[in-house]
C-alpha positions in Angstrom: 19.3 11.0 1.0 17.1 8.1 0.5 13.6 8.6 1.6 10.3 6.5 1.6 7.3 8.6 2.6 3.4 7.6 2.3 0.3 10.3 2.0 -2.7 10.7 1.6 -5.2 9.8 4.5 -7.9 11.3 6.0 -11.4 11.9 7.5 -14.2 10.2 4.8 -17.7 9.2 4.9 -18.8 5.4 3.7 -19.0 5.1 0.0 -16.1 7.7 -0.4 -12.7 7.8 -1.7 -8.9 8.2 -1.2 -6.0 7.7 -3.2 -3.0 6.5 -0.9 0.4 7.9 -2.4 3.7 6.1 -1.8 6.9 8.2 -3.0 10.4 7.1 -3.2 13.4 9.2 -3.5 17.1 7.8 -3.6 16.6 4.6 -4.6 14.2 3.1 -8.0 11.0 2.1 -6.6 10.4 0.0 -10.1 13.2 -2.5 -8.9 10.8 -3.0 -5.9 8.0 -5.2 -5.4 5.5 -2.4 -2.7 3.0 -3.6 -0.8 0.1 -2.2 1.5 -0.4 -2.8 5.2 -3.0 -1.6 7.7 -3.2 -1.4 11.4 -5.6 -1.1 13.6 -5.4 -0.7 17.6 -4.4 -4.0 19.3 -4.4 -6.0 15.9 -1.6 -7.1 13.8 -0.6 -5.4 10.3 -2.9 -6.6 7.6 -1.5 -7.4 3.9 -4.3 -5.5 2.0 -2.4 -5.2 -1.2 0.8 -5.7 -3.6 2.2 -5.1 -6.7 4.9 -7.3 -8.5 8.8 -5.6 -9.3 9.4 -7.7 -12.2 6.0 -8.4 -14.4 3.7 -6.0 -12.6 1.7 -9.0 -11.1 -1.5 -7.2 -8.5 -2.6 -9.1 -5.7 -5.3 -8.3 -2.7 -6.8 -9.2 0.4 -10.5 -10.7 -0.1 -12.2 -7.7 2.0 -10.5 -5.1 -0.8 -10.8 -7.2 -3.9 -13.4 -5.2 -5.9 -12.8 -1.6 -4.2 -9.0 -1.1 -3.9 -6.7 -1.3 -7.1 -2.7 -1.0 -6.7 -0.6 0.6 -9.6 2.5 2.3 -10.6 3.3 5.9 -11.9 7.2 5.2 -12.8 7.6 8.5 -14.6 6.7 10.2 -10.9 9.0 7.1 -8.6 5.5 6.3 -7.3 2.9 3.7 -6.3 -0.7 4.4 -5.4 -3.2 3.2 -3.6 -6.3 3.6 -4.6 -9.2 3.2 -2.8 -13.1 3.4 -3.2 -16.8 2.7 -1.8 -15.0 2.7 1.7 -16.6 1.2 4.5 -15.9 2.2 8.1 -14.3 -1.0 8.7 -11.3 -0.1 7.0 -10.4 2.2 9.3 -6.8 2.2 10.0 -3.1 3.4 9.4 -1.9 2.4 6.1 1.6 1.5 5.4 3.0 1.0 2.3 6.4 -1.1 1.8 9.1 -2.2 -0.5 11.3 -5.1 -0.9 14.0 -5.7 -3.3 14.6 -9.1 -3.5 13.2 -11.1 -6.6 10.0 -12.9 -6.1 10.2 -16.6 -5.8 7.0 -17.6 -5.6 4.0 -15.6 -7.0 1.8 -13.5 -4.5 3.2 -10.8 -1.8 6.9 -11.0 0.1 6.5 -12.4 3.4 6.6 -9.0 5.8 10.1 -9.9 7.1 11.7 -9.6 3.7 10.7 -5.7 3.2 13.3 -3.2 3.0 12.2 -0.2 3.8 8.8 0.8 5.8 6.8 4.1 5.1 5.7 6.3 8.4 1.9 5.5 8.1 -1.2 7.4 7.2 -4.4 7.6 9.1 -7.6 6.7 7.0 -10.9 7.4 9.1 -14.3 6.1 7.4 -17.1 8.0 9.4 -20.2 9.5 9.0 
């Protein structure tokens, strides 16, 4: 059964760190460009980061660039998030994506084009 499942959220204090997890089964998560999204209440999802399905190709939001770095563990069907010196204004649910289609211009898909949408997980910056 295919399945698309992100992890890895919780409670952390400013300056802190968490490693966001996005694991595929049933389907190659290499042949797919992922990206990262983030919520908040009453806002629109956020394109905080992406990474590339055919030369690897990283991309991120301003606010992140710096603290967040996007990568692969292929071996494991995996792509990670990871995230450090956190600030409590990147409070949110994170949601990582993935789309199949080839790129056709560089930078992230447009957010209609992904295929398949993980469930989200909470990350809470607090002291």
């Amino acid at each position: 059964q295919l399945q698309f499942v992100e992890s890895g959220g919780g409670l952390v204090q400013p300056g802190g760190s968490l490693r966001l997890s996005c694991a595929a089964s049933g389907f190659t998560l290499d042949d797919y460009a992922v990206g990262w999204y983030r919520q908040t209440p009453g806002k629109e999802h956020e394109g905080v980061s992406c990474i590339s399905s055919s030369d690897g190709s990283t991309y991120y939001t301003d606010s992140v660039k710096g603290r967040f770095t996007i990568f692969r563990d292929n071996a494991k069907n995996m792509v990670y998030l990871q995230i450090d010196s956190l600030k409590p204004e990147d409070t949110a649910v994170y949601y990582c994506a993935a789309d199949a289609r080839p790129a056709v211009v560089p930078g992230c898909p447009p957010l209609y084009e992904y295929d398949y949408w993980g469930q989200g997980t909470q990350v809470t910056v607090s002291s």
